[in-house]
DRENGUFI-121632 format. One record per residue (C-alpha): x, y, z; residue in three letters. Coordinates in steps of 0.02 Angstrom, whole numbers, padded with zeros to 5 digits, always signed. Layout:
REM residues N
XYZALA
...
END
This chain:
REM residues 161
+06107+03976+04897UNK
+05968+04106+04886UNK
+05858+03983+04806UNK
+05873+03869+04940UNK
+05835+03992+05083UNK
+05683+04037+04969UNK
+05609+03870+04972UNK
+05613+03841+05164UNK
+05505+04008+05181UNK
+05373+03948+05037UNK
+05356+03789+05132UNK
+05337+03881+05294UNK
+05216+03977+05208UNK
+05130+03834+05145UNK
+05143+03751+05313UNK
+05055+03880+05396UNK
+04903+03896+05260UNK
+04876+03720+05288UNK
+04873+03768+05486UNK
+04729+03871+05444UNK
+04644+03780+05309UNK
+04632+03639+05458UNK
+04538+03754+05555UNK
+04379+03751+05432UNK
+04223+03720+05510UNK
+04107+03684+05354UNK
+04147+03481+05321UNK
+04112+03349+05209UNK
+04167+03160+05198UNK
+04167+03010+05095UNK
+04145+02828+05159UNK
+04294+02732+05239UNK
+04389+02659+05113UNK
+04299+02738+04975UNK
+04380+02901+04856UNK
+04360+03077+04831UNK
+04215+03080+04687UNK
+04123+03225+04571UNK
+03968+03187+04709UNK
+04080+03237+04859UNK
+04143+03384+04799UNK
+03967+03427+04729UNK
+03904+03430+04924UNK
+04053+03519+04980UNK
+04010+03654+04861UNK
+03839+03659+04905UNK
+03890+03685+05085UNK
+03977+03846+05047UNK
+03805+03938+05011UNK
+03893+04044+04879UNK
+03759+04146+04743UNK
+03953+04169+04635UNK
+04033+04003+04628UNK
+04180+04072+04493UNK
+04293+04099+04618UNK
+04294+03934+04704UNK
+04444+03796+04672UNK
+04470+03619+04751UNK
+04652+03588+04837UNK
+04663+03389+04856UNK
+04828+03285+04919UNK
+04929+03225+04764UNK
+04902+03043+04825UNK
+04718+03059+04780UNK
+04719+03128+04605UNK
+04719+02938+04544UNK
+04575+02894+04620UNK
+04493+03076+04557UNK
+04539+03054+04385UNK
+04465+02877+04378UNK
+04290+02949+04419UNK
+04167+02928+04268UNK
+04109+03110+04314UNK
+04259+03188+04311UNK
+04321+03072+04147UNK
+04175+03132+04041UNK
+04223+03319+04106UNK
+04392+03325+04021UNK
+04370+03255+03864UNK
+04488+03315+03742UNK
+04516+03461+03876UNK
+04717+03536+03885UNK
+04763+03561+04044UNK
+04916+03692+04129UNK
+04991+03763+04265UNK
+04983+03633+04393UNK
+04786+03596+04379UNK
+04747+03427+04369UNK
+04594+03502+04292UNK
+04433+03548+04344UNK
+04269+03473+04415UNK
+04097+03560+04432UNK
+04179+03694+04322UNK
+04292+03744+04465UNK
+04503+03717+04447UNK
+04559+03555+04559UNK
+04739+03576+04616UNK
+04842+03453+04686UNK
+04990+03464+04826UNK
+05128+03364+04911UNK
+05077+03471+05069UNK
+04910+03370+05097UNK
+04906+03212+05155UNK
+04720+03180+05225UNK
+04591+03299+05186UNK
+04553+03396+05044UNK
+04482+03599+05026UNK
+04359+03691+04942UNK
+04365+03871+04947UNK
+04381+04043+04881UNK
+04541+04139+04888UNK
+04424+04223+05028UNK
+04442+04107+05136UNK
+04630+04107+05212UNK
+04739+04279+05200UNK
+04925+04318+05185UNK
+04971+04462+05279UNK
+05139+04533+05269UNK
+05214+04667+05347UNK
+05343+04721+05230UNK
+05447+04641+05105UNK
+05580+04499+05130UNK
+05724+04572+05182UNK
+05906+04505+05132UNK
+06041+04505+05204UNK
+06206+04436+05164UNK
+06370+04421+05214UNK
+06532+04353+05190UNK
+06675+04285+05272UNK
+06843+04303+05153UNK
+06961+04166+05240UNK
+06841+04046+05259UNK
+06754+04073+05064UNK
+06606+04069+05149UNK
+06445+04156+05103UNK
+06291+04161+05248UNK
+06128+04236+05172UNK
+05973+04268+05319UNK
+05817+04303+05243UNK
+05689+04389+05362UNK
+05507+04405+05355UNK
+05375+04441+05455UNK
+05191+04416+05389UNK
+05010+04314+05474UNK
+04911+04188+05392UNK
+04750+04196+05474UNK
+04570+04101+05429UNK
+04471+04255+05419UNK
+04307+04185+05312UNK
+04267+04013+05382UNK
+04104+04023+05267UNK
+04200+03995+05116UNK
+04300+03846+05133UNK
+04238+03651+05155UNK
+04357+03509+05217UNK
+04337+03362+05141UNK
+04384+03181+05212UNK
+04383+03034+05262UNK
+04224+02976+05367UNK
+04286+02896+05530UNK
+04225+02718+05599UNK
END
């Protein structure tokens, strides 16, 4: 049951980082009808103004890692490359990760950018009730996501009509 419980706060959690991510100022699109390319992210970089560029990564939607990993850029980049733990690799030497929790826009940014702050641990709680067989378990938490660098993230979509 635990488990459970556990997931509806991570998506919570991820629901709210997405919040903030939303709230970027720094933007960069692509034509209508066009895709997510090496060139795009390139210019979303460059809009970050960053002298250290290791600590940038690329979050895109999972519906757009096709069209991503069909670019001749990004093709010739992973060559005979291995790639883990949820990457779908990288692209201007930076990690590209891909989630279920974006559906139209895409983010580059430092882990700078957007902050988890959490007031004290989760606390657990369970109880029981015998006749019944019936176990409740409440897991409380209390923490803020908050934008608190808006220079070091870049939204990336769409371009509108």
């Amino acid at each position: 049951m635990l488990k459970g419980a556990n997931q509806v706060m991570v998506n919570q959690m991820t629901a709210d980082f997405i919040t903030e991510a939303k709230k970027a100022t720094l933007g960069q699109t692509f034509a209508k009808g066009g895709a997510l390319s090496y060139d795009t992210i390139v210019d979303a970089i460059s809009k970050l103004n960053l002298e250290d560029e290791s600590g940038i990564f690329v979050v895109i939607p999972n519906a757009w890692k096709a069209a991503l990993r069909k670019d001749a850029d990004y093709k010739a980049a992973q060559m005979g490359q291995v790639i883990y733990n949820g990457q779908v690799g990288t692209i201007c030497g930076i990690p590209v990760i891909a989630s279920k929790a974006l559906t139209a826009e895409a983010f580059v940014m430092t882990k700078d950018a957007i902050k988890l702050f959490m007031k004290n641990d989760v606390e657990v709680e369970q109880d029981r009730d015998i006749e019944a067989k019936k176990n409740t378990i409440a897991l409380t938490t209390y923490y803020v996501v908050a934008l608190v660098d808006n220079t070091k993230i870049c939204k990336i979509s769409e371009a509108q009509a």
